[in-house]
C-alpha positions in Angstrom: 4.9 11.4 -28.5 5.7 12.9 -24.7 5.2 10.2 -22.2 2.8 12.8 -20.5 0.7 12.7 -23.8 -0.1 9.0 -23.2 -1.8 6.7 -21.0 -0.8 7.0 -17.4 -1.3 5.0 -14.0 -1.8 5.8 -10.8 -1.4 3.5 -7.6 -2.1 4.5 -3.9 -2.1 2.8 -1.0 -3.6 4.0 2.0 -1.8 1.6 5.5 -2.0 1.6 9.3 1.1 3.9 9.6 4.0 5.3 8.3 6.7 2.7 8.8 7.2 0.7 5.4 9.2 -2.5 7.5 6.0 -3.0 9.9 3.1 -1.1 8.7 0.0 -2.6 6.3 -1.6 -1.8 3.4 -5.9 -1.3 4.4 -6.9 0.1 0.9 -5.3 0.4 -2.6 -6.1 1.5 -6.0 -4.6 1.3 -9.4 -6.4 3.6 -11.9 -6.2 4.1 -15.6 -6.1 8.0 -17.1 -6.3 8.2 -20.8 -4.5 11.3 -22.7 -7.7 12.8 -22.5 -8.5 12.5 -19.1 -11.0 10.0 -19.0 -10.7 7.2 -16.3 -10.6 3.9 -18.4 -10.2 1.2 -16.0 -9.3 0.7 -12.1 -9.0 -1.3 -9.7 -9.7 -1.0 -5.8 -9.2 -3.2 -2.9 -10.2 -2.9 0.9 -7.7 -5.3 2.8 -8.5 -6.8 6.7 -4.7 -5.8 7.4 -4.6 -8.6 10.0 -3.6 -6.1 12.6 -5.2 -3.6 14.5 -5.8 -0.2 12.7 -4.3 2.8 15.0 -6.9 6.0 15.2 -4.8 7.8 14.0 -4.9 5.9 10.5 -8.4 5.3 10.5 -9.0 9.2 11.3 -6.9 10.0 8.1 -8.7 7.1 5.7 -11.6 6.6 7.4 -11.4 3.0 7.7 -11.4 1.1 11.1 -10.7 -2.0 12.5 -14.3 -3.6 13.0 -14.9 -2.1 9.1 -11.7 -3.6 7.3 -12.4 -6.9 9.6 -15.9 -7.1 8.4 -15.5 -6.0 4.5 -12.2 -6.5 3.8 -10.4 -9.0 2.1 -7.9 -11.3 3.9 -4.4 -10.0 3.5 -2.5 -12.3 1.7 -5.5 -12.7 -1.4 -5.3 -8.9 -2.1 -1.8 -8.2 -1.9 -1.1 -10.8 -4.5 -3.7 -9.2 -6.6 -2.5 -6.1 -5.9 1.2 -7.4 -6.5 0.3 -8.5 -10.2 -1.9 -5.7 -10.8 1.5 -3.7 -10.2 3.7 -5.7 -12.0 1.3 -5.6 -15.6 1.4 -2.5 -15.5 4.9 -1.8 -15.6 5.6 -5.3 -17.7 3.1 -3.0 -20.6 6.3 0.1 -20.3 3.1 2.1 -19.5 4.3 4.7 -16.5 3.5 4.0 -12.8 2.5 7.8 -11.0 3.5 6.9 -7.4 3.2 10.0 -4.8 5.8 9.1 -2.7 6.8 6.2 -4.6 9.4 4.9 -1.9 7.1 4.5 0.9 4.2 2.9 -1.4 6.5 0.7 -3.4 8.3 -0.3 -0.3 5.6 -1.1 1.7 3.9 -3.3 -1.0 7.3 -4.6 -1.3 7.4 -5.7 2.8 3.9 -6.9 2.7 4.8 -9.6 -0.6 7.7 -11.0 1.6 5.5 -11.1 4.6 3.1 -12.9 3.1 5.8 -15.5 1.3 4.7 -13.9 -2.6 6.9 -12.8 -4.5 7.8 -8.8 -4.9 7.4 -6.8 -8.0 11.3 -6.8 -8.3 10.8 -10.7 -8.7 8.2 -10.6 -10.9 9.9 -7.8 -13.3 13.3 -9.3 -12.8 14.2 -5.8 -12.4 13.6 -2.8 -10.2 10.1 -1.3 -10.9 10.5 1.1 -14.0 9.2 3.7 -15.3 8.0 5.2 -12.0 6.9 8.6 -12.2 6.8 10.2 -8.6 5.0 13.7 -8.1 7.0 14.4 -5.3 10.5 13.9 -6.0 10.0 15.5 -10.1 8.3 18.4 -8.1 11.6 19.0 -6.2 13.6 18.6 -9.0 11.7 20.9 -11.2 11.3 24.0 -8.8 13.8 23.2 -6.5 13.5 26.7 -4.6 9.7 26.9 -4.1 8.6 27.5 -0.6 5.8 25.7 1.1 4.4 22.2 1.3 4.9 19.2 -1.3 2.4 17.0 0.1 0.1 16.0 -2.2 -2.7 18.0 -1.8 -0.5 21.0 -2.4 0.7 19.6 -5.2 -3.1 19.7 -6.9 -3.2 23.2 -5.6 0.0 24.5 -7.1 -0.5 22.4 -10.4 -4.3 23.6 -10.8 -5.6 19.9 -9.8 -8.8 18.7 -8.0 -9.0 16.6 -5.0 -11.9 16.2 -3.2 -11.6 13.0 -1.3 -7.8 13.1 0.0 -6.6 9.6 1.4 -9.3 7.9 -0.7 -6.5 5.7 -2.6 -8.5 5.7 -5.6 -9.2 9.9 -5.5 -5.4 10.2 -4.8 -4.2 7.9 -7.4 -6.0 10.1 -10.2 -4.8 13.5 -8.7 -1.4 12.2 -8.4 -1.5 11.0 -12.3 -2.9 14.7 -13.1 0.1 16.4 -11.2 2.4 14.6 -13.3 0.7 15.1 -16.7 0.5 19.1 -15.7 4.7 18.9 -15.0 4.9 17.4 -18.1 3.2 20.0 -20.0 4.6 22.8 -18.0 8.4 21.4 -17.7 9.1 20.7 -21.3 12.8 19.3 -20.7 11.4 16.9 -18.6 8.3 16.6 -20.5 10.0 15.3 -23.8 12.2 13.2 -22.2 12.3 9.4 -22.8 10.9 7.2 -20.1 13.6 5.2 -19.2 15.7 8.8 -18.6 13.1 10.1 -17.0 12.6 7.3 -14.4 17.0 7.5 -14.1 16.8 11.2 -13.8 14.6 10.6 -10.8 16.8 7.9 -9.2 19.5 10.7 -8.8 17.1 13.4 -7.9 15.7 11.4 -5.0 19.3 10.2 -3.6 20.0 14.4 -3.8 17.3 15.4 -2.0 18.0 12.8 0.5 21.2 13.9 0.8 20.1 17.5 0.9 18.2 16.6 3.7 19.8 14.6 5.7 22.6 17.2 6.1 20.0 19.6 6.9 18.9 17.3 9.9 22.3 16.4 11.1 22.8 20.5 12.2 20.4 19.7 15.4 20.7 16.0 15.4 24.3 14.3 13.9 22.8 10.4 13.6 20.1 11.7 11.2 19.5 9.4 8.1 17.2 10.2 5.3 17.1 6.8 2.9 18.2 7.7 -0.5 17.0 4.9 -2.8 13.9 5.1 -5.1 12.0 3.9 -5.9 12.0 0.9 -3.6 14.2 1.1 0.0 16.2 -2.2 -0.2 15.4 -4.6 2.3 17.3 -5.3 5.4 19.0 -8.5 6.1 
């Protein structure tokens, strides 16, 4: 049966900023979608990040400093949890819908050394696989399309509701939707094997990082667009 036929996960994180090497996670969510739709299990955590949460992050996920101090849980407790959460899913081969998966995996992957745990490369003893990443199957599949591929515009081009953007929990299902509406849509990619479809993407992303990176470099020439996915490998 199609991978998009059977049980998918979605994880989100929502942080204090955009910079996976010194950014933090604030809230997370790992969510269950059955073939039919139905939410069957999920998880949620609100983190105290241990650092101030800029404005500009709270006035995206609506969560601020005094709240995540007050109600969250201490850094280190939930990003273990979080961590292993992670890592059973991808131990059970079921597939991991991550918007963006490079910053999200990344980041979760900064925050584990940070807090001396181990990463979900460590835990897998492997990369994370099978990923499936709205965002870079989106460019691969309708290369040409014009307009936004955030993913809000995603849900609008793929017929998919979102009514609480940068809740991690309401993005996490949309982002699983998306993905499940390629698969039906795309058939080649659709009826794919996993463990192609997570390689097919590994080249894609690297592409489109190379595609735009070049694009870049015509107004700035020290431009670099990362291309690994679906984790950036840490620096020395």
């Amino acid at each position: 049966m199609s991978w998009h036929r059977e049980p998918l996960v979605g994880f989100d994180l929502e942080t204090t900023g955009t910079d996976v090497e010194t950014d933090r996670v604030v809230t997370a969510a790992v969510v269950r979608l059955d073939p039919d739709g139905a939410v069957s299990s999920e998880r949620t955590w609100l983190l105290d990040p241990g650092v101030a949460i800029p404005e500009q992050a709270s006035a995206i996920h609506g969560i601020s400093t005094d709240h995540a101090r007050e109600h969250g849980v201490p850094a280190p407790v939930a990003i273990e949890e979080i961590a292993e959460t992670v890592a059973g899913v991808l131990r059970s081969a079921t597939p991991l819908v991550v918007m963006n998966a490079r910053y999200d995996l990344s980041l979760l992957d900064r925050e584990c050394r940070r807090h001396g745990l181990r990463s979900i490369t460590e835990r897998l003893g492997t990369a994370p696989s099978p990923v499936v990443d709205p965002l870079v199957l989106d460019k691969h599949v309708d290369k040409y399309r014009k307009g936004r591929r955030a993913l809000h515009a995603l849900c609008a081009h793929y017929g998919v509701s979102l009514d609480d953007a940068h809740d991690a929990r309401a993005d996490a299902v949309a982002a699983a939707q998306v993905v499940r509406r390629m698969g039906e849509l795309h058939r080649p990619v659709g009826a794919m094997p996993l463990t192609d479809l997570h390689d097919l993407q590994v080249v894609a992303a690297a592409a489109q990082s190379a595609s735009l990176q070049a694009y870049l470099r015509r107004t700035d020439p020290t431009a670099v667009v990362e291309p690994a996915w679906p984790v950036i490998p840490r620096s020395r």
